[in-house]
C-alpha positions as YAML, in Angstrom:
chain: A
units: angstrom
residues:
- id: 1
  name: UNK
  ca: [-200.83, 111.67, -67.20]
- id: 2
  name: UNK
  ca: [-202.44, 113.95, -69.86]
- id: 3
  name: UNK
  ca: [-201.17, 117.24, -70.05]
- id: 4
  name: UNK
  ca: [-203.41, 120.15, -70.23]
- id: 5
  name: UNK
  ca: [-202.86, 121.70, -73.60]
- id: 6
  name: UNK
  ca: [-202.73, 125.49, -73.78]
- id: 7
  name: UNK
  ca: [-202.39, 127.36, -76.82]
- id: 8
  name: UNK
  ca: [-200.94, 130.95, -77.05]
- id: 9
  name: UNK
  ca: [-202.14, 133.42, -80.24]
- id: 10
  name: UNK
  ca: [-199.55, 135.87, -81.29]
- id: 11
  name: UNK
  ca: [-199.93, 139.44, -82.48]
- id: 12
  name: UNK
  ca: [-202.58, 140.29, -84.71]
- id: 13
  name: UNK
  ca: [-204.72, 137.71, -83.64]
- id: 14
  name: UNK
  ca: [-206.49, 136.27, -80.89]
- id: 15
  name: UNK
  ca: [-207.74, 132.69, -79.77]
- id: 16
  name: UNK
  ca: [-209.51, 132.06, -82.62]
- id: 17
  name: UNK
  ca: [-206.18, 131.41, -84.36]
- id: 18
  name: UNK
  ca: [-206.61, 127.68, -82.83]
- id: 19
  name: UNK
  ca: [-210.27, 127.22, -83.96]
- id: 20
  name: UNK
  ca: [-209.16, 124.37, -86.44]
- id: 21
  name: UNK
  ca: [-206.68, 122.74, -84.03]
- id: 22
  name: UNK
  ca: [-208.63, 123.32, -80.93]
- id: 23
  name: UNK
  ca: [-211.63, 120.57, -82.00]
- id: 24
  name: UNK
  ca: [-209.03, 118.06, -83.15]
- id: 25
  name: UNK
  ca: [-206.95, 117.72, -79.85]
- id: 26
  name: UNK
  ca: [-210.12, 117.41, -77.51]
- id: 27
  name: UNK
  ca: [-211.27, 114.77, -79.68]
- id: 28
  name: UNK
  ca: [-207.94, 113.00, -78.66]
- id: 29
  name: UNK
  ca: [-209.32, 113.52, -75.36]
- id: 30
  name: UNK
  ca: [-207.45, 116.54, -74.27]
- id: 31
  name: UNK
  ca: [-208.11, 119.41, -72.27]
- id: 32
  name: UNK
  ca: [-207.43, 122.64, -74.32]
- id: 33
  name: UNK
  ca: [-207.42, 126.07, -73.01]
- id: 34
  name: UNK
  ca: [-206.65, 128.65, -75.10]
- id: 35
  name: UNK
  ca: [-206.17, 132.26, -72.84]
- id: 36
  name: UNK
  ca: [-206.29, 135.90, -74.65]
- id: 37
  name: UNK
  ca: [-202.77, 137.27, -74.93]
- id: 38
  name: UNK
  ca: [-202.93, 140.63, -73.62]
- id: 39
  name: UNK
  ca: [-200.08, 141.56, -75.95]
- id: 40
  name: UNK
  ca: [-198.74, 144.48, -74.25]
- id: 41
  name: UNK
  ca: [-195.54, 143.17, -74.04]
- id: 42
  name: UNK
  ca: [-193.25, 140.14, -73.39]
- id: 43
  name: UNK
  ca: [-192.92, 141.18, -69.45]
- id: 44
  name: UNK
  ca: [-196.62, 141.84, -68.96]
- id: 45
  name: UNK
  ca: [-197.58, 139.38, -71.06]
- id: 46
  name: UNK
  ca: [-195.70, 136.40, -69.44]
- id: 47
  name: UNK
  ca: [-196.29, 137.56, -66.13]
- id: 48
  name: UNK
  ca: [-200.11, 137.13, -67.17]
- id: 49
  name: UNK
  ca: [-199.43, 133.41, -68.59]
- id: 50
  name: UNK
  ca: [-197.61, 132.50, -65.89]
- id: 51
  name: UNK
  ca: [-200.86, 133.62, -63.47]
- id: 52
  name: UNK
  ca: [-202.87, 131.42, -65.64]
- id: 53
  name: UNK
  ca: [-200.40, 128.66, -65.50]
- id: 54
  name: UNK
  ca: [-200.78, 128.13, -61.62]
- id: 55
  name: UNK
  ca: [-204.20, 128.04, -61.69]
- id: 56
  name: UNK
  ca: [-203.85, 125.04, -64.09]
- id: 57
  name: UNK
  ca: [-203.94, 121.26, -62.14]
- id: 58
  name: UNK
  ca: [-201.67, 118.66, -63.21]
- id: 59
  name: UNK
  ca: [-198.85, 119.33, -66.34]
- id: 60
  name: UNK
  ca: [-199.22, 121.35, -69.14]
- id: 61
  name: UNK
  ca: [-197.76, 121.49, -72.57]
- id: 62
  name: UNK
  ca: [-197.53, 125.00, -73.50]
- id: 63
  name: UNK
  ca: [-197.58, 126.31, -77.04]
- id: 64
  name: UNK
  ca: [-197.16, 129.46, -78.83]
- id: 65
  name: UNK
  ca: [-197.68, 131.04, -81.91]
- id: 66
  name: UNK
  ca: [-195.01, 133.46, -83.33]
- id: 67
  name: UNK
  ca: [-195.06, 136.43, -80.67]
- id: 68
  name: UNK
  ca: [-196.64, 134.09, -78.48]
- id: 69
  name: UNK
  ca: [-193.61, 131.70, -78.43]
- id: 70
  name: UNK
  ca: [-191.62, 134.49, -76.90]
- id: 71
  name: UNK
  ca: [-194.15, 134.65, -73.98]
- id: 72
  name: UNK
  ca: [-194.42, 130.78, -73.38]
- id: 73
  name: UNK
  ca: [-190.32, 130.58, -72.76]
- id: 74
  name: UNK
  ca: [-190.62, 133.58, -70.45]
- id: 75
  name: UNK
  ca: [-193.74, 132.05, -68.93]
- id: 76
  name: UNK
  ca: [-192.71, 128.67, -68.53]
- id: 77
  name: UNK
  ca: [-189.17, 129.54, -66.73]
- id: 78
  name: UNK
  ca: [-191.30, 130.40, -63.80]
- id: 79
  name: UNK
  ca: [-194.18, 127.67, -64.00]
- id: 80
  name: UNK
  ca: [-193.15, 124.50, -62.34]
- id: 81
  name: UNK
  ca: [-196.10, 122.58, -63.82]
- id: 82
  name: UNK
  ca: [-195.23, 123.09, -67.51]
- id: 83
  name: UNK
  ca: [-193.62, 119.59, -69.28]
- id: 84
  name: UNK
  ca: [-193.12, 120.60, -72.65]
- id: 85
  name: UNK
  ca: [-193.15, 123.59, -75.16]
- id: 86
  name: UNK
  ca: [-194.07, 123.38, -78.45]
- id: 87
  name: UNK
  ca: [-193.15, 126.71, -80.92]
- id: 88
  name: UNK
  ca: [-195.63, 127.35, -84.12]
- id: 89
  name: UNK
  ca: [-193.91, 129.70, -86.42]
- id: 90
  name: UNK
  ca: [-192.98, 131.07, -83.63]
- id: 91
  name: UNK
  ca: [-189.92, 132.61, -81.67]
- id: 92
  name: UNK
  ca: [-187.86, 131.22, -79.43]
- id: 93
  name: UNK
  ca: [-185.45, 134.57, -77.86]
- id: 94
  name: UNK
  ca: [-182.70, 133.34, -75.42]
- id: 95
  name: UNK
  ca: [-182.23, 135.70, -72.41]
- id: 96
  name: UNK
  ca: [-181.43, 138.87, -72.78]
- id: 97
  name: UNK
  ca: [-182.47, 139.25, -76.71]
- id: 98
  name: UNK
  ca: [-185.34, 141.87, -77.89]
- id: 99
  name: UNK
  ca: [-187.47, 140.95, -81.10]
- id: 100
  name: UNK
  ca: [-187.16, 144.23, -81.79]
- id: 101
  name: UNK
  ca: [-183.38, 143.48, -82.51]
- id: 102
  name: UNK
  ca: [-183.28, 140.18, -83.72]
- id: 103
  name: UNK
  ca: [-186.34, 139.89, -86.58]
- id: 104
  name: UNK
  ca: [-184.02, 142.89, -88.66]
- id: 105
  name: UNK
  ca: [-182.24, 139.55, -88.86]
- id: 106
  name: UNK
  ca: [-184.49, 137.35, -91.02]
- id: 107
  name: UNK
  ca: [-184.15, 137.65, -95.24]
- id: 108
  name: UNK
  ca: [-187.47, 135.94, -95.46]
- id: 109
  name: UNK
  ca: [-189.70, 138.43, -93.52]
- id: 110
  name: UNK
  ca: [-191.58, 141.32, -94.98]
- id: 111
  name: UNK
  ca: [-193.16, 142.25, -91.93]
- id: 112
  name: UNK
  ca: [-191.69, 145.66, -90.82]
- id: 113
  name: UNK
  ca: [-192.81, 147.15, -94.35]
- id: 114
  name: UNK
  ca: [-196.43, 146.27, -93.50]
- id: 115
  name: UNK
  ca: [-196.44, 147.89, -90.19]
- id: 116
  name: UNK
  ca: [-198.41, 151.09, -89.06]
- id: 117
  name: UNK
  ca: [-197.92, 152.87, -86.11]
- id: 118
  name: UNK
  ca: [-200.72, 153.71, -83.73]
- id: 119
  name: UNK
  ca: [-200.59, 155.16, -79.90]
- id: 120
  name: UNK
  ca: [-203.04, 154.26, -77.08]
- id: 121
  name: UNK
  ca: [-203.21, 155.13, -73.42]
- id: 122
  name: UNK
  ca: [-200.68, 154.09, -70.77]
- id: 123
  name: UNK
  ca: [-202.44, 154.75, -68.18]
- id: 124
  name: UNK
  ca: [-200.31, 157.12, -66.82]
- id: 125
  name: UNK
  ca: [-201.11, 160.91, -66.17]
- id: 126
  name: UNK
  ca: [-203.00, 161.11, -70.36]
- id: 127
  name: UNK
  ca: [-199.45, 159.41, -71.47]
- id: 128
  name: UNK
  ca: [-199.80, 157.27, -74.46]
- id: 129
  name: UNK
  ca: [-197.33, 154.47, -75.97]
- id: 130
  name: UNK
  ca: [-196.84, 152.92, -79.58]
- id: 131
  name: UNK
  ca: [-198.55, 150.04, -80.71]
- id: 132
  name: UNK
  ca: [-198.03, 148.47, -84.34]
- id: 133
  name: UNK
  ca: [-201.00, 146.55, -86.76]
- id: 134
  name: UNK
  ca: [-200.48, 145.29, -90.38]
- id: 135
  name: UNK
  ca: [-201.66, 147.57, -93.50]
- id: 136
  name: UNK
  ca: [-204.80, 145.75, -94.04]
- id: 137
  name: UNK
  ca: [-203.87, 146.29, -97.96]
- id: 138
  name: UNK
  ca: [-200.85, 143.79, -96.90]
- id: 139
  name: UNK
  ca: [-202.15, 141.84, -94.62]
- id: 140
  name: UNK
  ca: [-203.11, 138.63, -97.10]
- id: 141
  name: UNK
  ca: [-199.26, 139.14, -98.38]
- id: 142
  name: UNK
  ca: [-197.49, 139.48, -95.48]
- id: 143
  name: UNK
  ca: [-199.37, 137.06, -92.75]
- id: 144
  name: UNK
  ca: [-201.71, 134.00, -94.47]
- id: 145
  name: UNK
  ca: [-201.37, 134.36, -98.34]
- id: 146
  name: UNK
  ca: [-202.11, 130.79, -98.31]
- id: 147
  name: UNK
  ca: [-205.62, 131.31, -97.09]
- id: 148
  name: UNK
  ca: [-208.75, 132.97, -99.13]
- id: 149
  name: UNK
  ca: [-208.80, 136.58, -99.72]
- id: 150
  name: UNK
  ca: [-212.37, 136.75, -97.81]
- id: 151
  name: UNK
  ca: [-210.96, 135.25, -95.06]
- id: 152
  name: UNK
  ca: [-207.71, 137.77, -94.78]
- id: 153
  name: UNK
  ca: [-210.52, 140.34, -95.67]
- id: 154
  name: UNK
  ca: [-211.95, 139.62, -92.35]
- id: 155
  name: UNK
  ca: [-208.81, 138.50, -90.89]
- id: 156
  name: UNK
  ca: [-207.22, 142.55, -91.45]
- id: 157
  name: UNK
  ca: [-210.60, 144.37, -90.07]
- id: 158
  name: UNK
  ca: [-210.08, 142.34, -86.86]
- id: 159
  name: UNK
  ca: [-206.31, 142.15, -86.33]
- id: 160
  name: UNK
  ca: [-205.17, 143.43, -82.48]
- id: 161
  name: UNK
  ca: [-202.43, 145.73, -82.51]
- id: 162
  name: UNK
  ca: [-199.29, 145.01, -80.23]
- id: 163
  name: UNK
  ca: [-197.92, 147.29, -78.23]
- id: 164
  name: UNK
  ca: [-194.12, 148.61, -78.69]
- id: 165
  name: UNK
  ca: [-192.95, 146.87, -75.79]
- id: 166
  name: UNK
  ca: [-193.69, 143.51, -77.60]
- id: 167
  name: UNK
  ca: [-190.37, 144.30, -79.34]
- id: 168
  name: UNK
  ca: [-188.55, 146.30, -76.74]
- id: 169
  name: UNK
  ca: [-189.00, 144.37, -73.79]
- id: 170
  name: UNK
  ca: [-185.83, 141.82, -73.30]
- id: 171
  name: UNK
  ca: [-186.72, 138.41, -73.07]
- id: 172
  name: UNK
  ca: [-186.04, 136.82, -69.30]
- id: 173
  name: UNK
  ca: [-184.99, 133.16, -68.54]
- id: 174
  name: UNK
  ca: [-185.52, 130.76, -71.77]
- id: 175
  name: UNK
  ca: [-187.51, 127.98, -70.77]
- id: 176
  name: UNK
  ca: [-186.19, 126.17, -73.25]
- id: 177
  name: UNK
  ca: [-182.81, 125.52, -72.37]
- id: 178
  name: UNK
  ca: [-184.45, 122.97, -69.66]
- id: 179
  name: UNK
  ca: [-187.78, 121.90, -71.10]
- id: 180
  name: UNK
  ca: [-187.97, 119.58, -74.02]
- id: 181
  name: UNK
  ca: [-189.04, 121.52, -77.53]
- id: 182
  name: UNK
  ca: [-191.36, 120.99, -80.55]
- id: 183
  name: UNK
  ca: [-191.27, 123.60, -83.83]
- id: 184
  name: UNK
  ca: [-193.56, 123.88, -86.47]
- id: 185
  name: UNK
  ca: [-191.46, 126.22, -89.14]
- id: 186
  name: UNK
  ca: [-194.41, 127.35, -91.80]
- id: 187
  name: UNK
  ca: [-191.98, 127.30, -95.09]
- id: 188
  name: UNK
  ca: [-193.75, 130.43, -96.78]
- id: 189
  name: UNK
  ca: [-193.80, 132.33, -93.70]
- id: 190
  name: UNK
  ca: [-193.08, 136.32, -94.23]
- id: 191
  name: UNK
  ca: [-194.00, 137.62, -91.18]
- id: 192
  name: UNK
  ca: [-191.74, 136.34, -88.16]
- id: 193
  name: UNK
  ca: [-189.68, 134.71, -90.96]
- id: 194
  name: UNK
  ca: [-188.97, 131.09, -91.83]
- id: 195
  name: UNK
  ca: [-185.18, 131.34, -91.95]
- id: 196
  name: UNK
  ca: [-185.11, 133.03, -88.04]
- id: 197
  name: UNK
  ca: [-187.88, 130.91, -87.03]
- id: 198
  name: UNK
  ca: [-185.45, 127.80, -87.78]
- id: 199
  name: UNK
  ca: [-182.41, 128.69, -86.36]
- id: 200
  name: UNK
  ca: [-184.27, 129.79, -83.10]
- id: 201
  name: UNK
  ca: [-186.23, 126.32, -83.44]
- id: 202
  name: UNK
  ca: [-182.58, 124.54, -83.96]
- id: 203
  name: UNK
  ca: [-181.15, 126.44, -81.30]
- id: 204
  name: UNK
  ca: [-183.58, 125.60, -78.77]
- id: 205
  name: UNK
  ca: [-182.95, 121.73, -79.78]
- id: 206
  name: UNK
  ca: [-186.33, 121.30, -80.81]
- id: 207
  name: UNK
  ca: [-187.69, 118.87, -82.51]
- id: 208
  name: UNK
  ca: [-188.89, 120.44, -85.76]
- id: 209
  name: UNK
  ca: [-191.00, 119.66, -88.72]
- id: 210
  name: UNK
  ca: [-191.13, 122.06, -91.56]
- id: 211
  name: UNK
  ca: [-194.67, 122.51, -92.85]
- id: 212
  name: UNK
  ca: [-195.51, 124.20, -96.69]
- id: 213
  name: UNK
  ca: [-197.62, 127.24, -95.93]
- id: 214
  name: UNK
  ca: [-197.90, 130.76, -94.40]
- id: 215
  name: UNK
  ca: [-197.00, 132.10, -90.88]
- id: 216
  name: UNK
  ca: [-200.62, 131.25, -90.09]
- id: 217
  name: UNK
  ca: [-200.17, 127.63, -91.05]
- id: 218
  name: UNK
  ca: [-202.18, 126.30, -87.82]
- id: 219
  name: UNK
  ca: [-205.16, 128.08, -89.89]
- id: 220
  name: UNK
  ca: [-204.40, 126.57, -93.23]
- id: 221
  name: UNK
  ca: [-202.69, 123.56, -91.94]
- id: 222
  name: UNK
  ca: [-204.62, 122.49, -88.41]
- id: 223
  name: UNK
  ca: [-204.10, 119.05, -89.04]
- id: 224
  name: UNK
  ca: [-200.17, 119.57, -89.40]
- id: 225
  name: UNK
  ca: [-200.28, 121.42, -86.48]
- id: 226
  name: UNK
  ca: [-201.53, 119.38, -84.57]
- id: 227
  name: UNK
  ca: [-200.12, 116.25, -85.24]
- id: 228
  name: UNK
  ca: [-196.95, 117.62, -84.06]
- id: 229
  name: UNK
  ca: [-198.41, 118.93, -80.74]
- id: 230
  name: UNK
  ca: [-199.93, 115.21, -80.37]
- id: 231
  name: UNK
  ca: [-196.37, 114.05, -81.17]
- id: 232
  name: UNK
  ca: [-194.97, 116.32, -77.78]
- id: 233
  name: UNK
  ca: [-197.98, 115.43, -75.76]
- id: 234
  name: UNK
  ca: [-197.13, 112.01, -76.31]
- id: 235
  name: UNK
  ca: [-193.47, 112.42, -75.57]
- id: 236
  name: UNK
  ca: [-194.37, 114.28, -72.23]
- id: 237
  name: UNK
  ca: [-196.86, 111.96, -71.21]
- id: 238
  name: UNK
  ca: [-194.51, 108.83, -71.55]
- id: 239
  name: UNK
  ca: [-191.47, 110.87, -69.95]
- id: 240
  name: UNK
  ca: [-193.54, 110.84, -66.71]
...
């Protein structure tokens, strides 16, 4: 049986980030759903997936990009009907670990250089809580400096900021330790970081391929992309 393909954005972004991989699987005759990432956090966040996930019939092969692959392994440990995950320059945190902690980690990213600090409400008695965006100055550098500069241009006015907890929030049960695994490692990416991106990809015994481009690489490489989410839709498919 076809799975259901649904495609997680990260931070900074929203659904749009699969607008050149989106057309390509349905025209393998998929069904593609790709859901806004509240990005308020890895528990909120997953808890919101995983909502979304039982209201899907049949399998599904989830996939994430960057932030977002922290919120598909949370999601998935609690979603019976998801076959298959499939990581996009993405992480991959085993229980227990906070990005926060772990992306210090990675020689390759310049991310945390590029970040500015905003608040917003919490919703609790006029409280407010952090919430991070790129320097739009850096943006082009630090996230897709493979793509056009009119395209980053737009790409930095409308970037969604991510709250704190994104980073403080420690990761739950890793779906991946029990779910098969795909990894798309972007070679030139500077935001989540090739090098960490890798070893989370080889520690989650996923199947990887390394693709030449930036951390946004299913925007200047759909067709990459998404061969290697055709490749673990296949797999999945076959394995049931």
């Amino acid at each position: 049986m076809m799975p259901t393909i649904v495609l997680v954005h990260g931070a900074f972004a929203d659904g749009s980030s699969w607008n050149g991989v989106i057309p390509r699987l349905q025209q393998e005759g998929y069904t593609v759903v790709a859901p806004a990432n509240p990005l308020r956090g890895v528990t909120a966040d997953s808890a919101y997936l995983a909502s979304l996930l039982g209201q899907i019939d049949g399998p599904v092969l989830l996939t994430g990009h960057s932030y977002g692959g922290a919120v598909i392994s949370n999601a998935a440990a609690s979603a019976p009907n998801v076959v298959g995950l499939v990581f996009v320059a993405a992480f991959a945190p085993d229980e227990g670990e906070r990005l926060g902690e772990v992306t210090p980690s990675s020689k390759d990213s310049i991310l945390n250089s590029a970040l500015v600090q905003f608040s917003y409400p919490s919703g609790a008695a006029g409280e407010t809580a952090v919430e991070f965006g790129i320097n739009p100055a850096l943006l082009r550098e630090t996230f897709a400096a493979d793509l056009p500069e009119e395209q980053t241009a737009l790409m930095a006015v409308t970037q969604r900021p991510i709250a704190a907890a994104a980073f403080s929030d420690a990761s739950g049960p890793a779906a991946w330790k029990k779910l098969p695994s795909w990894a798309v490692v972007a070679t030139g990416d500077k935001a989540a970081g090739a090098d960490l991106v890798r070893s989370m990809a080889q520690r989650a015994g996923a199947e990887i391929t390394e693709v030449e481009g930036s951390h946004v690489i299913m925007i200047s490489q759909p067709q990459a992309v998404t061969d290697h989410i055709l490749t673990a839709a296949r797999a999945v498919a076959d394995a049931r």
